[in-house]
PDB file of N, CA, C and O in Angstrom:
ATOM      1  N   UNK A   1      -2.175 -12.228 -11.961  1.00  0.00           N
ATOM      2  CA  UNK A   1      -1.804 -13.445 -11.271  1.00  0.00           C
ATOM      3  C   UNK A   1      -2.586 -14.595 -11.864  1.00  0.00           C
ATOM      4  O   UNK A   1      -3.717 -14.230 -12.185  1.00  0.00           O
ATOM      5  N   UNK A   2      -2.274 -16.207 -12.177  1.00  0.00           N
ATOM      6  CA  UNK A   2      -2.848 -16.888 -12.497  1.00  0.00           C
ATOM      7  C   UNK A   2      -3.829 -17.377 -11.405  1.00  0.00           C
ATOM      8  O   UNK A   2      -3.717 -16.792 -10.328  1.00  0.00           O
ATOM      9  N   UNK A   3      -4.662 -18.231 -11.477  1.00  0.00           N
ATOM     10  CA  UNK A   3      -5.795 -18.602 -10.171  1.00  0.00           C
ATOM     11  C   UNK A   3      -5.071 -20.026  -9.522  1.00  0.00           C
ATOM     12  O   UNK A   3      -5.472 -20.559  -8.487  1.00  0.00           O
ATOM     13  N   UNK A   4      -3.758 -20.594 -10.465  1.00  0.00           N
ATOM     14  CA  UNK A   4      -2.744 -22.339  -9.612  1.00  0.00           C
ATOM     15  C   UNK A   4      -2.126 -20.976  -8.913  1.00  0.00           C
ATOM     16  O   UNK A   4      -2.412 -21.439  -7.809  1.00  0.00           O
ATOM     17  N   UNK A   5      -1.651 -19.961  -8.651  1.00  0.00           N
ATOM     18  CA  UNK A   5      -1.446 -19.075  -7.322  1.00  0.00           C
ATOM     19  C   UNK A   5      -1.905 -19.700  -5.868  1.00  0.00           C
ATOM     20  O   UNK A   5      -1.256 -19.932  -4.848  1.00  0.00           O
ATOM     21  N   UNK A   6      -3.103 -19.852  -6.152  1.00  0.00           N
ATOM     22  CA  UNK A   6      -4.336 -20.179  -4.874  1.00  0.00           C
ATOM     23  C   UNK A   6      -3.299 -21.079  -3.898  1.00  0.00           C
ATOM     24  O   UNK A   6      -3.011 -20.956  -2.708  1.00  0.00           O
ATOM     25  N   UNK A   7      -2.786 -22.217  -5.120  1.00  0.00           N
ATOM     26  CA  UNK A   7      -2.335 -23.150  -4.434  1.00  0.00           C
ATOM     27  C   UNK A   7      -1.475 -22.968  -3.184  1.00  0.00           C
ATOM     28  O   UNK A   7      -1.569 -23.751  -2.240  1.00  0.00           O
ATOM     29  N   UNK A   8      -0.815 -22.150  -3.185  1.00  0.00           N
ATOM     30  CA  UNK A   8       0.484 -21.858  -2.494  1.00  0.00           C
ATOM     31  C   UNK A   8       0.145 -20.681  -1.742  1.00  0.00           C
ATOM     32  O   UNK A   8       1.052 -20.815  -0.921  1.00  0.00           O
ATOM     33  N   UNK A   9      -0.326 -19.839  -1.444  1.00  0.00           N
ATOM     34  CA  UNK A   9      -0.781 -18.456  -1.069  1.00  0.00           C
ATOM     35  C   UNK A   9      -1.469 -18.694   0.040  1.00  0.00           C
ATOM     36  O   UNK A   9      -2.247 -19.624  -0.174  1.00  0.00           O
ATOM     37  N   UNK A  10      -1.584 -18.112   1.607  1.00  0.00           N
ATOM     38  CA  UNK A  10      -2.534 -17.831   2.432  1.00  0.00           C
ATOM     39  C   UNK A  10      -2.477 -16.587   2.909  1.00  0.00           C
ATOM     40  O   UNK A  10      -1.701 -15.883   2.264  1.00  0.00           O
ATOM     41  N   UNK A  11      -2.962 -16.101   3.720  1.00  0.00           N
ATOM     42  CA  UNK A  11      -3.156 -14.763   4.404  1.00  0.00           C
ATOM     43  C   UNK A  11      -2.203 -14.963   5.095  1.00  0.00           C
ATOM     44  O   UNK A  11      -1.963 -15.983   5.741  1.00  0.00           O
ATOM     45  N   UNK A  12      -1.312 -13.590   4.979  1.00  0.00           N
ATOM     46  CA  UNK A  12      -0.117 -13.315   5.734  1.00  0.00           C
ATOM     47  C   UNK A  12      -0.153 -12.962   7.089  1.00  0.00           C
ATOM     48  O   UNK A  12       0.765 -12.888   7.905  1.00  0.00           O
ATOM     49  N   UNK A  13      -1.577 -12.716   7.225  1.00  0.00           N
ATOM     50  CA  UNK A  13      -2.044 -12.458   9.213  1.00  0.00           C
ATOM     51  C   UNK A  13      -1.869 -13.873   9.862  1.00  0.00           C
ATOM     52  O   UNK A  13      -1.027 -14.221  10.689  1.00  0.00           O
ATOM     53  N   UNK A  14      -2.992 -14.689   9.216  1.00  0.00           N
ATOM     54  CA  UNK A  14      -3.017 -15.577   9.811  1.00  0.00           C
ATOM     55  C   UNK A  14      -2.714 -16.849   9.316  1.00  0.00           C
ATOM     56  O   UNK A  14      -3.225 -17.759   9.968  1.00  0.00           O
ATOM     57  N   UNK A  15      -2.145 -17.130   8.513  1.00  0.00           N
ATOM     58  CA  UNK A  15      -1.985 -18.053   7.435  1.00  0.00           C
ATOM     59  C   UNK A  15      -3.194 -18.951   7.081  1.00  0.00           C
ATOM     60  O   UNK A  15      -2.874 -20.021   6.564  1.00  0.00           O
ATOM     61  N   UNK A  16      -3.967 -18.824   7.182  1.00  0.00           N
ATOM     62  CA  UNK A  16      -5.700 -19.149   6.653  1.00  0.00           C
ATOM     63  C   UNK A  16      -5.674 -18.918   5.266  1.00  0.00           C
ATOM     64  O   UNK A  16      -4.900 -18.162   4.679  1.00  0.00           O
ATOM     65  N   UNK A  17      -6.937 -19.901   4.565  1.00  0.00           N
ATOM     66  CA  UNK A  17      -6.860 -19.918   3.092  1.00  0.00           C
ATOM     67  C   UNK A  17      -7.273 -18.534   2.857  1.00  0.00           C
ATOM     68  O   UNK A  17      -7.652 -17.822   3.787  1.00  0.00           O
ATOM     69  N   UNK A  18      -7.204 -18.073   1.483  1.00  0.00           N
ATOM     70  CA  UNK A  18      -7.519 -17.191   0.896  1.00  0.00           C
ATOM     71  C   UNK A  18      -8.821 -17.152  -0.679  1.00  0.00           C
ATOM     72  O   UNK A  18      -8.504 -17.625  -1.770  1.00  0.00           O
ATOM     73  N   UNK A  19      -9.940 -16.624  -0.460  1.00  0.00           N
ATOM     74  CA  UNK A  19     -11.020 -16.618  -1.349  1.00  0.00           C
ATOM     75  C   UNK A  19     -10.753 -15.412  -2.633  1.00  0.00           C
ATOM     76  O   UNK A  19     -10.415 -14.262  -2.352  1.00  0.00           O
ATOM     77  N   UNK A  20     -10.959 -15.871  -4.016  1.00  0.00           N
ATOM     78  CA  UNK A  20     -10.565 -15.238  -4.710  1.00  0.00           C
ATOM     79  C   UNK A  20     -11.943 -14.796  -5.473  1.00  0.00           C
ATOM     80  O   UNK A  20     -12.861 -15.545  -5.808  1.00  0.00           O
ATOM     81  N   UNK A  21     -11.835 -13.220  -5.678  1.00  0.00           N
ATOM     82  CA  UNK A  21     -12.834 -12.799  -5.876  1.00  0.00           C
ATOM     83  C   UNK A  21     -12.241 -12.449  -7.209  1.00  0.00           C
ATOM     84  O   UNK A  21     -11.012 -12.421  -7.139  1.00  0.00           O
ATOM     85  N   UNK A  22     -12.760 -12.144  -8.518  1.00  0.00           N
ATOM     86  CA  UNK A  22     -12.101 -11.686 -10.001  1.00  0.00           C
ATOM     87  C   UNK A  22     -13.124 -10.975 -10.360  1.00  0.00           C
ATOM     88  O   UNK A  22     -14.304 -11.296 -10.504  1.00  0.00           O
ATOM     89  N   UNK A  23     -12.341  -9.529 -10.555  1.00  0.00           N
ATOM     90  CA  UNK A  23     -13.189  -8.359 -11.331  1.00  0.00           C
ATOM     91  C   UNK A  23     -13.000  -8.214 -12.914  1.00  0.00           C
ATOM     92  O   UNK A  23     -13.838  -7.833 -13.730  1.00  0.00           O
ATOM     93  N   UNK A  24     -11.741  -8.600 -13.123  1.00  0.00           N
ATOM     94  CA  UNK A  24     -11.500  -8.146 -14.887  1.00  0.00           C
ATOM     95  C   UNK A  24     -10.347  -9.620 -14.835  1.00  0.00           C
ATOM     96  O   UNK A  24      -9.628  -9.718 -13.840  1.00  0.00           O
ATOM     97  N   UNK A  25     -10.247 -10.736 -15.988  1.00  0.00           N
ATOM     98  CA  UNK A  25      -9.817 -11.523 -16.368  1.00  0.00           C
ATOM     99  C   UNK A  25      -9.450 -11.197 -17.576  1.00  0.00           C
ATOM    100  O   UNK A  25     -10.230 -10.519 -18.244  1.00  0.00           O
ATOM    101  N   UNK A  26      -8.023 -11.654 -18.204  1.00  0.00           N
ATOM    102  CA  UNK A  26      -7.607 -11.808 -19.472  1.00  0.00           C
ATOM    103  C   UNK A  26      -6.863 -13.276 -19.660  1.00  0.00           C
ATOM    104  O   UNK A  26      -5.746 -13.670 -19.324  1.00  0.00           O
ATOM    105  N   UNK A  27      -7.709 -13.763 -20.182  1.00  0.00           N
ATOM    106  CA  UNK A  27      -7.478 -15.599 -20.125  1.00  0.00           C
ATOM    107  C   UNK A  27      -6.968 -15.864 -19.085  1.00  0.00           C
ATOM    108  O   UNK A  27      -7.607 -15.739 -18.040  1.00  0.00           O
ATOM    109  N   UNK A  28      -5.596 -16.330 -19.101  1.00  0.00           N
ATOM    110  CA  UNK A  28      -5.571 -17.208 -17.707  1.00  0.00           C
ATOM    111  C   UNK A  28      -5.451 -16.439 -16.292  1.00  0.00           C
ATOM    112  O   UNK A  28      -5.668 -16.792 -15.133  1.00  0.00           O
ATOM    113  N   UNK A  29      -4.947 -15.059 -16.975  1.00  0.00           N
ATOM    114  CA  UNK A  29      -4.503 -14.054 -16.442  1.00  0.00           C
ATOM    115  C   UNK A  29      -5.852 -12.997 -15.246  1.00  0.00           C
ATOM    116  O   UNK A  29      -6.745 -12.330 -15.769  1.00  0.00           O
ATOM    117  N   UNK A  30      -5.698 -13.079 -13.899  1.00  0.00           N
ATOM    118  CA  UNK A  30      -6.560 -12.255 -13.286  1.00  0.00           C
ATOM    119  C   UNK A  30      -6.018 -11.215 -13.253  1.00  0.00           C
ATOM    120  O   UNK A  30      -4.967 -11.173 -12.613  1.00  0.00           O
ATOM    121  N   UNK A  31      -6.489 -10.007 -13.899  1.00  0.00           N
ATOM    122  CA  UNK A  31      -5.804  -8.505 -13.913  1.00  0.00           C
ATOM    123  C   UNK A  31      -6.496  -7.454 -12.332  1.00  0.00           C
ATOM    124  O   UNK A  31      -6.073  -6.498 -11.683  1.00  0.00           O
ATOM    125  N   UNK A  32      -7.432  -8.119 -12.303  1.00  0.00           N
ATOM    126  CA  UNK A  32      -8.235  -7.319 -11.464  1.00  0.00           C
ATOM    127  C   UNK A  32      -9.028  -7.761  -9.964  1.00  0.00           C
ATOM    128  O   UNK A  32     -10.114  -8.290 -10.203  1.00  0.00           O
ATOM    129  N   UNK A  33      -8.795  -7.684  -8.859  1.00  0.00           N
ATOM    130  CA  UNK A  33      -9.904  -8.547  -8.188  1.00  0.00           C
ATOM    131  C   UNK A  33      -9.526  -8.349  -6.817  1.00  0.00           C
ATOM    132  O   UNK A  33      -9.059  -7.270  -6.452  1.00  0.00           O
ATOM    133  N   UNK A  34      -9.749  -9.636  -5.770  1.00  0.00           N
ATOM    134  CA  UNK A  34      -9.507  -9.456  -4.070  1.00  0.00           C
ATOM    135  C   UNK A  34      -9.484 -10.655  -3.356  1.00  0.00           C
ATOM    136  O   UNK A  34     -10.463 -11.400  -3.405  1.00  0.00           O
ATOM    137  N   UNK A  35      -8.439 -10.956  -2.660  1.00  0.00           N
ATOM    138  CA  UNK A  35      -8.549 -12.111  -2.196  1.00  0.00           C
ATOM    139  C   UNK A  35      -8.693 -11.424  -0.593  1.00  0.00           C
ATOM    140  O   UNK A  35      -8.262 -10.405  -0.054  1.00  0.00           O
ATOM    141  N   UNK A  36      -9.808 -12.940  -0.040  1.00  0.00           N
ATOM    142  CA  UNK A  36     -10.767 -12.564   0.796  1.00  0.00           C
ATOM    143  C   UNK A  36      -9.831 -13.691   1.478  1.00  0.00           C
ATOM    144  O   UNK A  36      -9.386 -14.635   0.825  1.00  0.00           O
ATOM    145  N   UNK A  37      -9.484 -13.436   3.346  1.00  0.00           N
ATOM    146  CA  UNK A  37      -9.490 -14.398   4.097  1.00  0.00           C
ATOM    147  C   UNK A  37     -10.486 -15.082   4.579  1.00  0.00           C
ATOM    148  O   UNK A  37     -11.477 -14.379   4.778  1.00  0.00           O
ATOM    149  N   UNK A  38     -10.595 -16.070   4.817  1.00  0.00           N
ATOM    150  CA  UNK A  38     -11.533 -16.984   5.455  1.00  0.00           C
ATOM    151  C   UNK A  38     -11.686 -17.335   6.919  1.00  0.00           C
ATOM    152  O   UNK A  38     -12.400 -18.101   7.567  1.00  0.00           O
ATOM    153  N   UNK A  39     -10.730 -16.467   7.176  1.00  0.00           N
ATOM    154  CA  UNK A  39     -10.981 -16.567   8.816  1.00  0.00           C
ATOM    155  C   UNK A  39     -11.460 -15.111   9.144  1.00  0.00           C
ATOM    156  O   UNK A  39     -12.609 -14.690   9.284  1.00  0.00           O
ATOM    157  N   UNK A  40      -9.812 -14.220   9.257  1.00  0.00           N
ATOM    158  CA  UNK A  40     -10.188 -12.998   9.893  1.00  0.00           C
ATOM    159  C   UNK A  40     -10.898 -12.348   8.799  1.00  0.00           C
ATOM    160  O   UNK A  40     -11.577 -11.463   9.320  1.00  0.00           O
ATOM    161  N   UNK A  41     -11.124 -12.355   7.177  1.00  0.00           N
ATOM    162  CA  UNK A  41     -12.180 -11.352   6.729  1.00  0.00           C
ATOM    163  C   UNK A  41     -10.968 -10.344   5.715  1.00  0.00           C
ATOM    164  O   UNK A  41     -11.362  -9.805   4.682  1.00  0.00           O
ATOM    165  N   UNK A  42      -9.583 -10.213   6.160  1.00  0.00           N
ATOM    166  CA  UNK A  42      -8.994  -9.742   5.441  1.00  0.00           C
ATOM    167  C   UNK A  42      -9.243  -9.308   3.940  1.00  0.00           C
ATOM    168  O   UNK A  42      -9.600 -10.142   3.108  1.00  0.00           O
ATOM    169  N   UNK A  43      -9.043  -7.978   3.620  1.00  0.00           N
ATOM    170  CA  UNK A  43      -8.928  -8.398   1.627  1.00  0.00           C
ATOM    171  C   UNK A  43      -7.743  -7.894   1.211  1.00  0.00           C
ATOM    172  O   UNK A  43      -7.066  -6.966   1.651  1.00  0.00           O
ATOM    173  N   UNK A  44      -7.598  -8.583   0.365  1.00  0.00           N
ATOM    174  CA  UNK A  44      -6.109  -8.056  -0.309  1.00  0.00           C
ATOM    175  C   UNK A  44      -6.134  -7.789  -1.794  1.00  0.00           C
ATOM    176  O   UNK A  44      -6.333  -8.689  -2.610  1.00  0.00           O
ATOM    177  N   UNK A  45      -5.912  -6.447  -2.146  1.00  0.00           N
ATOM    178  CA  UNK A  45      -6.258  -6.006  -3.602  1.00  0.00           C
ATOM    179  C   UNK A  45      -5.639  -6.886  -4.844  1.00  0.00           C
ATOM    180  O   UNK A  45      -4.824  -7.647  -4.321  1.00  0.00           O
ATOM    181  N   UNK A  46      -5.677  -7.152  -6.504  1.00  0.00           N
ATOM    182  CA  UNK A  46      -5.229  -7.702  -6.810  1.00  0.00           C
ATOM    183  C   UNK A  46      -5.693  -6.233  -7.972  1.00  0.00           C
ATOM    184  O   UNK A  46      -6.757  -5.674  -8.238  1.00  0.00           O
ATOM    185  N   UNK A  47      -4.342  -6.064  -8.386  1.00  0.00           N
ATOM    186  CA  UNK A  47      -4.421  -4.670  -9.794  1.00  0.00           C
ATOM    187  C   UNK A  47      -3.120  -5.285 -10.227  1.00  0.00           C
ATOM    188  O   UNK A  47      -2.245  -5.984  -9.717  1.00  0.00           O
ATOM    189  N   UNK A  48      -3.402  -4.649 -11.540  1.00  0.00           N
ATOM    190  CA  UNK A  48      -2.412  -5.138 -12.690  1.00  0.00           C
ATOM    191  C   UNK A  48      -1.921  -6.485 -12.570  1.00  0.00           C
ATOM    192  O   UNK A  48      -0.756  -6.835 -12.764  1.00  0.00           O
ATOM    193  N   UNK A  49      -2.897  -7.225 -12.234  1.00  0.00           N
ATOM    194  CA  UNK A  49      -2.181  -8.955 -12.235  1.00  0.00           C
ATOM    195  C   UNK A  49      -1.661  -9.493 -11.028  1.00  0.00           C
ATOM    196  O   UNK A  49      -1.592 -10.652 -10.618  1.00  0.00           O
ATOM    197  N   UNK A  50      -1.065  -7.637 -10.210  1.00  0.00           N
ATOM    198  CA  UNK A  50      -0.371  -8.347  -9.180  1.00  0.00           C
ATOM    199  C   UNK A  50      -0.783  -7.938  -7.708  1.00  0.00           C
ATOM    200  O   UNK A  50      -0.752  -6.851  -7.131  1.00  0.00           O
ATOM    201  N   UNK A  51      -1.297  -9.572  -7.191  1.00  0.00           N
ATOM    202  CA  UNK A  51      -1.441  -9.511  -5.485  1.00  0.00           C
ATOM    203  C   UNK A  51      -0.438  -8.478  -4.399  1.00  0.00           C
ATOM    204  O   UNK A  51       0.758  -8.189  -4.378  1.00  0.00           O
ATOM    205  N   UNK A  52      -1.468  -8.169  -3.667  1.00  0.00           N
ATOM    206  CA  UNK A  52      -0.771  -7.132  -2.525  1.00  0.00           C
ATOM    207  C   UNK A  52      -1.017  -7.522  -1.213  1.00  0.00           C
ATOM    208  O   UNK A  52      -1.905  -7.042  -0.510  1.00  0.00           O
ATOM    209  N   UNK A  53      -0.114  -8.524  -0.830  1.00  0.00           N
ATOM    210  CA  UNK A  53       0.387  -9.327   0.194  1.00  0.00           C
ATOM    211  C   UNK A  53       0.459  -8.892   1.455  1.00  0.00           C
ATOM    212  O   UNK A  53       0.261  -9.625   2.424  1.00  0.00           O
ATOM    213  N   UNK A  54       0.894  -7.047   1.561  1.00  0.00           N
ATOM    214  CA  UNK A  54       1.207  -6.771   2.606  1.00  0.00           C
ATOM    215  C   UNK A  54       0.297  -6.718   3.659  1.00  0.00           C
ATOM    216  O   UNK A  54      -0.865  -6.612   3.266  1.00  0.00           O
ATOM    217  N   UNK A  55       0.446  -6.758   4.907  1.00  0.00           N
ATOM    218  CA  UNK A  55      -0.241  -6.222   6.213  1.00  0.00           C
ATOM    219  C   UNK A  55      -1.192  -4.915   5.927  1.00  0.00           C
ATOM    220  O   UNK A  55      -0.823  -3.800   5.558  1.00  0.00           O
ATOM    221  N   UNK A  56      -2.229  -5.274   6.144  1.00  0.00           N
ATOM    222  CA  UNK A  56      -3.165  -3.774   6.322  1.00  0.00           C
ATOM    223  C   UNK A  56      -2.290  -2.455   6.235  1.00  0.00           C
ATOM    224  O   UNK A  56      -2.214  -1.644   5.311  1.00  0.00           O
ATOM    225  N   UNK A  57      -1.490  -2.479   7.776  1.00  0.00           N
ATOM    226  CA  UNK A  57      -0.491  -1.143   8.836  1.00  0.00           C
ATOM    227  C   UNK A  57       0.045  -0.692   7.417  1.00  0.00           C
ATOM    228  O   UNK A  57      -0.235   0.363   6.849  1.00  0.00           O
ATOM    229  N   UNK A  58       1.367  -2.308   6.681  1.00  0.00           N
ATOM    230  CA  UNK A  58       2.091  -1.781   5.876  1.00  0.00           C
ATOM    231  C   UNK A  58       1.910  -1.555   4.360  1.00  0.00           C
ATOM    232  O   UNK A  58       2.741  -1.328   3.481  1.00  0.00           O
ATOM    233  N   UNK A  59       0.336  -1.709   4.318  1.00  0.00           N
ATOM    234  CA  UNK A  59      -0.049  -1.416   2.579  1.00  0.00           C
ATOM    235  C   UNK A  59      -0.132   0.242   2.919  1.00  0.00           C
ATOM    236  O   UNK A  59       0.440   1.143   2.305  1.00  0.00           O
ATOM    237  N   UNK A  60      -1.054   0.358   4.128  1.00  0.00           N
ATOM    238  CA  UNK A  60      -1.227   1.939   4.143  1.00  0.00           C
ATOM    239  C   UNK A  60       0.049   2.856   4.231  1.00  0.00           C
ATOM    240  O   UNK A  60       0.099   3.972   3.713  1.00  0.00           O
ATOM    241  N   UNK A  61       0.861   2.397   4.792  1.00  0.00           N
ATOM    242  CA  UNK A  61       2.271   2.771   4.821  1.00  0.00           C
ATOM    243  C   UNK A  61       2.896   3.129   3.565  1.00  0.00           C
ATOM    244  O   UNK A  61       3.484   4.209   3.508  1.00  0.00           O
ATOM    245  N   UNK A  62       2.838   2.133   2.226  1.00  0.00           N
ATOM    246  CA  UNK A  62       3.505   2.284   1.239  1.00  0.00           C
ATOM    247  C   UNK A  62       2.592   3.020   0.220  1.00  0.00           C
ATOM    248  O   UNK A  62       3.050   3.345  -0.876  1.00  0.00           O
ATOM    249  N   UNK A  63       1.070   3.336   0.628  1.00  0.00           N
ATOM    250  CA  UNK A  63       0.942   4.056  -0.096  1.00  0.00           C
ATOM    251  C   UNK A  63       0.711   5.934  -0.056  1.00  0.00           C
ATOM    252  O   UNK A  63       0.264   6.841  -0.758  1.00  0.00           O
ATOM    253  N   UNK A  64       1.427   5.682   1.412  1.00  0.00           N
ATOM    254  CA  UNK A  64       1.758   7.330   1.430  1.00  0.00           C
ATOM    255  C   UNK A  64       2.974   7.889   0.549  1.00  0.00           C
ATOM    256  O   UNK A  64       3.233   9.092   0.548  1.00  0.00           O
TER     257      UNK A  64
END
């Protein structure tokens, strides 16, 4: 995901901003990392470039 993402993106709980944490970068490109809510604390994984948006209930859901 690029980091002008930020712009447009909040937490899907609560619509509160979202803090971007980056583990592995390839230029503009974040391959790796976690975006942190700023209210409730939420994290939301970020692998292969791409953010995982869903609800807590329904990430655990899709990855059964």
């Amino acid at each position: 995901m690029r980091e002008s993402l930020m712009d447009i993106i909040c937490c899907p709980m609560d619509k509160h901003d979202l803090d971007l944490e980056i583990d592995e970068q390839d230029g503009d490109e974040i391959m790796e990392g976690r975006l942190v809510c700023t209210e409730c604390g939420e994290v939301y994984p970020i692998e292969d470039g791409i953010p995982n948006l869903l609800p807590p209930d329904m990430r655990d859901e899709a990855a059964a």
